[in-house]
PAKOL-215743 format. One record per residue (C-alpha): residue number from 0; residue in three letters; chain; x, y, z. Coordinates in pm, 1 decimal, always signed. Layout:
// PAKOL-215743
+-----+------+------+----------+----------+----------+
! pos ! code ! unit !       xx !       yy !       zz !
+-----+------+------+----------+----------+----------+
! NUM !  ala !    A !        X !        Y !        Z !
...
+-----+------+------+----------+----------+----------+
END
This chain:
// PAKOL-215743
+-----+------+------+----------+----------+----------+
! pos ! code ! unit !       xx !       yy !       zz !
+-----+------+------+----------+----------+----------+
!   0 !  unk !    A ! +10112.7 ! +23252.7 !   -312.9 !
!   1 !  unk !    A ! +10246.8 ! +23615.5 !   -418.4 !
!   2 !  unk !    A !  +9993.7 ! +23904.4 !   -240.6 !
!   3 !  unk !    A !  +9742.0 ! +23840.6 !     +6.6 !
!   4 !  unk !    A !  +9539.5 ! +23526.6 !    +10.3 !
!   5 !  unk !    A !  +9205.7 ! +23439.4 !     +6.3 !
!   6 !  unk !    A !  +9052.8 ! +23376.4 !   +360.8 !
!   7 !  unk !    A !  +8709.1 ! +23288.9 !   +444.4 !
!   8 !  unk !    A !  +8635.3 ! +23611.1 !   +609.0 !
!   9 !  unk !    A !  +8681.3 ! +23739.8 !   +243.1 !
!  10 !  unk !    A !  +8426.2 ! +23489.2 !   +120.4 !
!  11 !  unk !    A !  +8222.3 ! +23556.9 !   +370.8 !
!  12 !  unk !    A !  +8193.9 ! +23943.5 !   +338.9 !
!  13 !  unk !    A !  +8146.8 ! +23865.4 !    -66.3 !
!  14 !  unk !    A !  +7842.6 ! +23618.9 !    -36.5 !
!  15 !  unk !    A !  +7700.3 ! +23838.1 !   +237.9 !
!  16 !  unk !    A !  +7705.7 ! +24140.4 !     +2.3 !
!  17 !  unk !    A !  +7528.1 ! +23902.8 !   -263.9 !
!  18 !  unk !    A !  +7240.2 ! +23848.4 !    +23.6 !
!  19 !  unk !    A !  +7185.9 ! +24244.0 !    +17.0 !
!  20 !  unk !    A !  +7162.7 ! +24256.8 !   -359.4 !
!  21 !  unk !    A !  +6787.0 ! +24314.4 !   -389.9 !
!  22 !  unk !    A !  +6709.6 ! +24293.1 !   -813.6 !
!  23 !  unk !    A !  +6818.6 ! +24025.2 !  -1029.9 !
!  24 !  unk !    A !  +6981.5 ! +24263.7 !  -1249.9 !
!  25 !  unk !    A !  +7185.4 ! +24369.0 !   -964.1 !
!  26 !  unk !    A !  +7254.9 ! +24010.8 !   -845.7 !
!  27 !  unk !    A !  +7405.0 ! +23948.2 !  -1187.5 !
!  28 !  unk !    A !  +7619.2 ! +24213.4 !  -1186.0 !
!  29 !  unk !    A !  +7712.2 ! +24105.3 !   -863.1 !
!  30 !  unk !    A !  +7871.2 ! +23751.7 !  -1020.1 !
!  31 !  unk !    A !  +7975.1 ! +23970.4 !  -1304.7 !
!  32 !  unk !    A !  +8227.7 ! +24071.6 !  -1077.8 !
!  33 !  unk !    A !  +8265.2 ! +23768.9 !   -882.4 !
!  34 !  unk !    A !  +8293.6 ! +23563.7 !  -1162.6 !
!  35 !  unk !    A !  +8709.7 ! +23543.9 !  -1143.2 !
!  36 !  unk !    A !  +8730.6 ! +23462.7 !   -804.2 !
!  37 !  unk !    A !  +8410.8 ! +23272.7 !   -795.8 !
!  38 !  unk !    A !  +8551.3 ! +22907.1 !   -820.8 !
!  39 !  unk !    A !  +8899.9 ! +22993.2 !   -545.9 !
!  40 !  unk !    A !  +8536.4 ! +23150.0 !   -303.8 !
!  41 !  unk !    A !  +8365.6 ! +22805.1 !   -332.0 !
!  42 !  unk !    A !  +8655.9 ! +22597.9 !   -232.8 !
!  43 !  unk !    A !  +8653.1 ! +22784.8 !    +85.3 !
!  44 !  unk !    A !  +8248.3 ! +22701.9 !   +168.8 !
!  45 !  unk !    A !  +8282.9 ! +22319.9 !    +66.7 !
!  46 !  unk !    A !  +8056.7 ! +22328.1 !   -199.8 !
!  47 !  unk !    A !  +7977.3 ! +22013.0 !   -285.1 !
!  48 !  unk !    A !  +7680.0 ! +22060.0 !   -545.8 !
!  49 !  unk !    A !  +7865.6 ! +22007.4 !   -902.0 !
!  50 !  unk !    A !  +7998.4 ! +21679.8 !   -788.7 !
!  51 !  unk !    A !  +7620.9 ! +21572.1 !   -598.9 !
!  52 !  unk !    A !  +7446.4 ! +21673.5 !   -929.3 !
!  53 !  unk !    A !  +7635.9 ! +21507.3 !  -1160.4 !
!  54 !  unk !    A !  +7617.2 ! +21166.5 !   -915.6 !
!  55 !  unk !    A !  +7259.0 ! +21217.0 !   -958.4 !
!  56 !  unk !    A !  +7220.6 ! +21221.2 !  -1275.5 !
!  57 !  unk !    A !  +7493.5 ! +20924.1 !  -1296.1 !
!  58 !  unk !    A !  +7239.7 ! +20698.4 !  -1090.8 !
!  59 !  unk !    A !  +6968.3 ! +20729.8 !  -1356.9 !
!  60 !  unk !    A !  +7170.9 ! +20705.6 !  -1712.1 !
!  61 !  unk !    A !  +7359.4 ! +20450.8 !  -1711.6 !
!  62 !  unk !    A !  +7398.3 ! +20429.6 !  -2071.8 !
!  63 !  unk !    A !  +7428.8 ! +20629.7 !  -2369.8 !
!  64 !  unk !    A !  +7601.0 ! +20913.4 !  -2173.2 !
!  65 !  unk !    A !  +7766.4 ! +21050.3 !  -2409.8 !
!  66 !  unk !    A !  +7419.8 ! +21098.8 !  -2655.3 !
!  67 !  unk !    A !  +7203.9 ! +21242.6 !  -2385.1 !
!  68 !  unk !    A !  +7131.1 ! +21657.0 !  -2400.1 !
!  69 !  unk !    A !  +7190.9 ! +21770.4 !  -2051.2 !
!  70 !  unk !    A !  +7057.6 ! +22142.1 !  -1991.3 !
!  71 !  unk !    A !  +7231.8 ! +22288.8 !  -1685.1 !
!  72 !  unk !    A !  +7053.5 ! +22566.5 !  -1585.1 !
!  73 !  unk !    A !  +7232.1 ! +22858.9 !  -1398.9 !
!  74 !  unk !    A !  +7571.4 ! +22713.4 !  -1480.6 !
!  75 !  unk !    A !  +7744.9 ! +22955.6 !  -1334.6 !
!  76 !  unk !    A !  +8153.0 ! +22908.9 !  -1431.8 !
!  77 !  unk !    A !  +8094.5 ! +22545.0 !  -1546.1 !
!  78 !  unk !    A !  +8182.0 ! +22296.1 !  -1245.8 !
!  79 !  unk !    A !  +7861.1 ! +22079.3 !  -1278.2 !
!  80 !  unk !    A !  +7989.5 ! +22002.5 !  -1625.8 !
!  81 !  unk !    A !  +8272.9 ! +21924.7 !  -1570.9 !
!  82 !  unk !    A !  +8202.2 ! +21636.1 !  -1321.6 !
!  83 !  unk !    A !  +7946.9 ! +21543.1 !  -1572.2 !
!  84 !  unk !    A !  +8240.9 ! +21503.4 !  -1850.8 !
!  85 !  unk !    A !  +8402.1 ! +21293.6 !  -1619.8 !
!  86 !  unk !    A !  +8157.5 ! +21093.4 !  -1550.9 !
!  87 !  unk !    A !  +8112.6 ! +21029.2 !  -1962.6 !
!  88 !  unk !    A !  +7844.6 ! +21266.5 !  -2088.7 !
!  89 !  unk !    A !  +7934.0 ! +21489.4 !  -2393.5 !
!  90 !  unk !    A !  +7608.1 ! +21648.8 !  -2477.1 !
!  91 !  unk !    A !  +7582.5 ! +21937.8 !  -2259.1 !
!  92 !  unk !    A !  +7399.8 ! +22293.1 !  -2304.0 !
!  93 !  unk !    A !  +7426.7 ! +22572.3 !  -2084.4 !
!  94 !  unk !    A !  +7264.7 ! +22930.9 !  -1957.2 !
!  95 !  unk !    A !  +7318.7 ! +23150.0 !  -1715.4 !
!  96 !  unk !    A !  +7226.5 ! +23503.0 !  -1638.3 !
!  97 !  unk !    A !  +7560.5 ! +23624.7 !  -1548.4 !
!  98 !  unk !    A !  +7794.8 ! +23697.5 !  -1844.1 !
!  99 !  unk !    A !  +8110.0 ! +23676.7 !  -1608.9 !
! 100 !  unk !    A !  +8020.0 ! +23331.8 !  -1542.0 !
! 101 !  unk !    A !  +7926.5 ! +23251.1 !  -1898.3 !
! 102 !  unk !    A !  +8299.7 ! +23348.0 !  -2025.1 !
! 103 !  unk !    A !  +8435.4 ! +23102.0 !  -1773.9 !
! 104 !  unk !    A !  +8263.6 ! +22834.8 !  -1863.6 !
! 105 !  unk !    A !  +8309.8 ! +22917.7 !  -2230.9 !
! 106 !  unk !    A !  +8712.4 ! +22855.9 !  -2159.6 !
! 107 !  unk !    A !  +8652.5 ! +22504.9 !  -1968.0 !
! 108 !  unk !    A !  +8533.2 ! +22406.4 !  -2344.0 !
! 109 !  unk !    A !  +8308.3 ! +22138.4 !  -2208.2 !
! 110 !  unk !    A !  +7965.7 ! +22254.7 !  -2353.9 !
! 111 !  unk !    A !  +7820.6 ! +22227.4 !  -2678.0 !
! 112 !  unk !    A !  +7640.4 ! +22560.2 !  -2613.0 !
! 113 !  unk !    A !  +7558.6 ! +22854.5 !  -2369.8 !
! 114 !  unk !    A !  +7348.0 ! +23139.8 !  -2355.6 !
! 115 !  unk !    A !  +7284.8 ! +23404.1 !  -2143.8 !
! 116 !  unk !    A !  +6949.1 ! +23368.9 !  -1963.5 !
! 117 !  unk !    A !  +6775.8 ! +23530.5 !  -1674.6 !
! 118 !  unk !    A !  +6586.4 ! +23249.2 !  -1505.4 !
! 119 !  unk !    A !  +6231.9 ! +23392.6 !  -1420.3 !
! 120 !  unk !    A !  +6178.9 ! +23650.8 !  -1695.1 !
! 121 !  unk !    A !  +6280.4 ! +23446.8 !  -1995.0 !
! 122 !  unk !    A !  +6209.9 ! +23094.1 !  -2162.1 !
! 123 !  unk !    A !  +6490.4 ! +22771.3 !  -2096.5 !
! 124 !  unk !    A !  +6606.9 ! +22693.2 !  -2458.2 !
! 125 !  unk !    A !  +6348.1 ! +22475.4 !  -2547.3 !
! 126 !  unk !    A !  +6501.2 ! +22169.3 !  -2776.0 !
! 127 !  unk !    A !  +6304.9 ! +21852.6 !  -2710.1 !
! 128 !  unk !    A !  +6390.4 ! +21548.7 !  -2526.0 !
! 129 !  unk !    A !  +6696.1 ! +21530.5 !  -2304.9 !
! 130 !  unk !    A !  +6770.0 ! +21596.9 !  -1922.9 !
! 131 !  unk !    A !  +6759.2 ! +21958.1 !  -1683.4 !
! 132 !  unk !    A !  +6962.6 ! +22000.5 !  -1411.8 !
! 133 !  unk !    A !  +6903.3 ! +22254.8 !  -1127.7 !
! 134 !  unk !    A !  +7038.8 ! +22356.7 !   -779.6 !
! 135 !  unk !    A !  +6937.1 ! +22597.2 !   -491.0 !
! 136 !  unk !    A !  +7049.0 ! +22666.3 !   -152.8 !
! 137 !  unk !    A !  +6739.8 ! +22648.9 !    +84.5 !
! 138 !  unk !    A !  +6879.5 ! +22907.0 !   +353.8 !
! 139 !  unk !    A !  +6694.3 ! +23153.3 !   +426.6 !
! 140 !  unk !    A !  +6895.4 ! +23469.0 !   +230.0 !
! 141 !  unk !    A !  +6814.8 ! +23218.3 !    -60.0 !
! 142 !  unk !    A !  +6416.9 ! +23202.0 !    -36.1 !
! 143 !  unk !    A !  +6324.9 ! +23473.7 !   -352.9 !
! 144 !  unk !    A !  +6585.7 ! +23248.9 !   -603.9 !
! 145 !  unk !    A !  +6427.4 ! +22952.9 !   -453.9 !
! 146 !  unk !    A !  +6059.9 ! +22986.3 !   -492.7 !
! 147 !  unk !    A !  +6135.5 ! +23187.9 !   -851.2 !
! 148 !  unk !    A !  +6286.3 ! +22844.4 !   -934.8 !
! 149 !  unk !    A !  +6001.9 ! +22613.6 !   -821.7 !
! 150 !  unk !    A !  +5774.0 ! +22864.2 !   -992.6 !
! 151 !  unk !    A !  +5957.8 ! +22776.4 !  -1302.5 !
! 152 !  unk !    A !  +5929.3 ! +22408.9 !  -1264.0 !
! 153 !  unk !    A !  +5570.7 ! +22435.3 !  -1168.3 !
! 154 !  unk !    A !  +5503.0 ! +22583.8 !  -1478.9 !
! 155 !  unk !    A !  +5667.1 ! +22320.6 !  -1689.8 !
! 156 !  unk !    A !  +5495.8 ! +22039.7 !  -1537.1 !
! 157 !  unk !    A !  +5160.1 ! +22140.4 !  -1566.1 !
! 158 !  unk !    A !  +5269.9 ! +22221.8 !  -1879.8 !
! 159 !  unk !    A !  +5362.9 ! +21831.8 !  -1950.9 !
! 160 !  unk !    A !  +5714.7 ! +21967.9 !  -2089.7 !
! 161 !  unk !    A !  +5892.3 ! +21858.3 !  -1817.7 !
! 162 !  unk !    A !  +5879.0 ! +21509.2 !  -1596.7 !
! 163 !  unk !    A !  +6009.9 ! +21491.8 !  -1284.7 !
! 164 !  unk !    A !  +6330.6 ! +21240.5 !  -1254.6 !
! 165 !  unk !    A !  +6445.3 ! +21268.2 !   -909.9 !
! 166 !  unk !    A !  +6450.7 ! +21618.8 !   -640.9 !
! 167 !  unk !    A !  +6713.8 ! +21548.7 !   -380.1 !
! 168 !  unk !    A !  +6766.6 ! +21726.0 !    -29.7 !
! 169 !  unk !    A !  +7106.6 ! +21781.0 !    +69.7 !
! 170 !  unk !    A !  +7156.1 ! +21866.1 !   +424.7 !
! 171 !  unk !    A !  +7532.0 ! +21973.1 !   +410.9 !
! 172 !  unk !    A !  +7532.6 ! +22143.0 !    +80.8 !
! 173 !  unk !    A !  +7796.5 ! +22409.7 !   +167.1 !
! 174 !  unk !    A !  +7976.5 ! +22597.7 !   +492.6 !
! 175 !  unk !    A !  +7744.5 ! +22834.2 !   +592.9 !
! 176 !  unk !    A !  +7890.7 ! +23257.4 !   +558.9 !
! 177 !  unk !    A !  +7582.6 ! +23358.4 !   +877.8 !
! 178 !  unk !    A !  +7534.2 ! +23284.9 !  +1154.4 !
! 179 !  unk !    A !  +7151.0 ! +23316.6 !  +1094.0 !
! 180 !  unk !    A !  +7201.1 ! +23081.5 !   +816.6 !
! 181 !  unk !    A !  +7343.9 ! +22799.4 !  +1060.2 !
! 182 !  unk !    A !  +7050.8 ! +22528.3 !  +1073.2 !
! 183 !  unk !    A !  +7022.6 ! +22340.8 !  +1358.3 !
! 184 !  unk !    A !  +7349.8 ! +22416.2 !  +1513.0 !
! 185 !  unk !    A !  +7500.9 ! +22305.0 !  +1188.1 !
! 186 !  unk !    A !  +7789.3 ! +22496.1 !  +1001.3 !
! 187 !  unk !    A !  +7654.8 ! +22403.8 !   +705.5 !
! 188 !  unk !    A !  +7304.6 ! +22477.8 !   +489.5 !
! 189 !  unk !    A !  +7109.9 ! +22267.8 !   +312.1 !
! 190 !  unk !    A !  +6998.9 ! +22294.1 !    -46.3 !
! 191 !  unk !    A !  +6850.8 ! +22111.6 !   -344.3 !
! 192 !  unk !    A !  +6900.3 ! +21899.2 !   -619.2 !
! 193 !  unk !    A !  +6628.2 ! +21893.5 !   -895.2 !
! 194 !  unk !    A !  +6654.4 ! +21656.2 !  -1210.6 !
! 195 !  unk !    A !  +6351.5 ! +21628.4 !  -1486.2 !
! 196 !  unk !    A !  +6349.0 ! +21463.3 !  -1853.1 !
! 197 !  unk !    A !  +6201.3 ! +21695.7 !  -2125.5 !
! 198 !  unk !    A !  +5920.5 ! +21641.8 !  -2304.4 !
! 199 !  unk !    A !  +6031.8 ! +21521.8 !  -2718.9 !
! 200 !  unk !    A !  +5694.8 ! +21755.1 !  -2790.3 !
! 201 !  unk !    A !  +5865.9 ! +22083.0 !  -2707.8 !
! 202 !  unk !    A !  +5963.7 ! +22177.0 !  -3097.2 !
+-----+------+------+----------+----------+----------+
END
């Protein structure tokens, strides 16, 4: 590889600086910037979520893939997709707050559409029917995104728009970048997998 390489001390001292980010706004500028090196970064922690979520949602449609609408919310560069292509669905949507990410996943080609969307200040595209898809890391530098995103669901559900399918704990979701993130003497965190059906009376 021509230049320096990548080590995880580098990833390290760029998710750090993500912890410190203290506005949304900010924390999308932050993968703004991130964006190009964001997929090479996540190789280094392990990250298993894309592949976990897309198993998920594999164990509950086991036909028709290619028909259902799958929402993947915070997409981020497009690797949840992607397993879910190979696993045979075809109908997938998109949003994200960060346009860095968005143009990524734009150039994988393997949604039908994205748009740019800030999680807790504006409304999911709403068409009816279909599947959402959602991840978060539980660690503790993680706890604002987190409880921002069970707010969201929250609302939903008392809402009747959306029915829960299946929330899944994963203990090793990726290498941990703190030591104060280490959970019981693991090297990895833990995070969540959350998978509802839309309501067909959304439109």
């Amino acid at each position: 590889m021509a230049g320096n390489p990548r080590t995880f001390a580098d990833v390290q001292r760029t998710v750090l600086s993500c912890h410190k980010e203290s506005t949304a706004e900010d924390k999308m500028s932050f993968y703004d910037s991130w964006s190009e090196l964001y997929e090479q970064d996540v190789m280094f922690l392990d990250y298993r979520a894309p592949l976990l979520v897309a198993e998920s949602l594999a164990a509950v449609l086991h036909e028709d893939r290619d028909k259902a609408l799958v929402l993947d919310v915070a997409c981020g560069t497009g690797l949840v997709a992607v397993q879910l292509q190979r696993l045979g669905f075809r109908n997938l949507h998109g949003v994200d707050g960060s346009e860095g990410m968005l143009e990524l996943a734009r150039s994988k080609s393997v949604y039908q559409t994205l748009q740019k969307c800030m999680l807790h200040t504006e409304s999911l595209p709403a068409s009816s029917g279909g599947f959402v898809c959602m991840t978060t890391r539980t660690s503790t530098s993680n706890q604002l995104y987190k409880k921002q995103l069970q707010a969201v669901i929250e609302k939903m559900e008392q809402k009747g728009l959306w029915e829960r399918v299946g929330v899944q704990e994963i203990e090793h979701w990726e290498k941990s970048t703190s030591v104060h993130e280490d959970e019981q003497d693991s090297k990895y965190i833990s995070g969540i997998i959350y998978i509802y059906r839309k309501s067909r009376c959304q439109d």
